[in-house]
N, C-alpha and C positions, 0 to 999 in steps of 0.2 A: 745206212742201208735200211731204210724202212719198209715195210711192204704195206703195201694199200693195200685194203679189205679189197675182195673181190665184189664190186658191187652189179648187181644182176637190175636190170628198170622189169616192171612187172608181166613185161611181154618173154623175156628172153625166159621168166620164172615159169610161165603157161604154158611154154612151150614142152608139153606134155600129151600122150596120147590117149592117158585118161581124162584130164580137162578137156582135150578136144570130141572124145565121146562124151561125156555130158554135154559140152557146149548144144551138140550134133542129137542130144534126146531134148533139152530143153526148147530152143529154139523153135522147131516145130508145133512144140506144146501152145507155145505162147502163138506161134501166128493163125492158131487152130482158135486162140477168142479172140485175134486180131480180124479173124476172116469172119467171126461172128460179126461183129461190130460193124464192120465194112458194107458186109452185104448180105448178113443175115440179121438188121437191126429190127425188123420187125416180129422177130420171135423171142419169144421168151428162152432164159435157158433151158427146160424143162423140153420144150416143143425143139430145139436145135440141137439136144443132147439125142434126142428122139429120132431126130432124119440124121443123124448120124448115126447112129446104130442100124441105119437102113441099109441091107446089101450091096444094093446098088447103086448109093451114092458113098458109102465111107471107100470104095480105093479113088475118089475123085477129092474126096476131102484129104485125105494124106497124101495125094500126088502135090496140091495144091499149099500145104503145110510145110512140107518136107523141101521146095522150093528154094526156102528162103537161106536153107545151107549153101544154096552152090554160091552164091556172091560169097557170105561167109566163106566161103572153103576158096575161092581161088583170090579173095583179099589177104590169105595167110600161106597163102602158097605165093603171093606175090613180095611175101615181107619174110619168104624162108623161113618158114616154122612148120617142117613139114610133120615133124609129129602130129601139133594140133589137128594139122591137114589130115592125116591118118585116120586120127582119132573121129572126124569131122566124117569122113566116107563111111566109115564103118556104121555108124549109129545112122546114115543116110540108108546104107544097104539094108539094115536090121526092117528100117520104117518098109522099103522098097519090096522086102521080103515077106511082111506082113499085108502090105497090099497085093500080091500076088495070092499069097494064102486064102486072105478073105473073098478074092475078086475070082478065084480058078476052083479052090477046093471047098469051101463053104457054102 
């Protein structure tokens, strides 16, 4: 009567709702110089960090960032891990909540 180690593969270990808020801050970050690249390649970063600090286009720029969670979020909601999932909306709402701040009260 031996007992196998419990072995866990690396998805079942993230299944966490702190991993999935980071996952849900990071993400955004990244598709914020994916979107530089894309279709803001003719500015420098100096001049694109600039029209983003602009009222009225940063909640177009975090609407457009923030995006890139929902596949993420219902690809982990489709493989049951719904902490990740959890963690994934909240750090969506936080951005969500921030674009309303900037875009109603500032």
């Amino acid at each position: 009567m031996t007992e196998e180690p419990n072995k866990q593969n690396l998805l079942e270990k993230a299944d966490q709702t702190l991993f999935g808020f980071i996952l849900g801050l990071i993400l955004p970050m990244l598709m914020f110089f994916a979107y530089k690249e894309i279709k803001f390649d003719y500015l420098s970063w100096n001049e694109y960090i600039v029209s983003a600090r602009d009222l009225a286009v940063l909640p177009s720029f975090i609407k457009v960032c923030v995006f890139i969670n929902l596949p993420i979020f219902f690809l982990f909601n489709l493989l049951k891990k719904f902490l990740l999932c959890k963690g994934i909306f909240i750090a969506s709402i936080l951005y969500i909540a921030a674009m309303f701040i900037v875009k109603y009260l500032v």
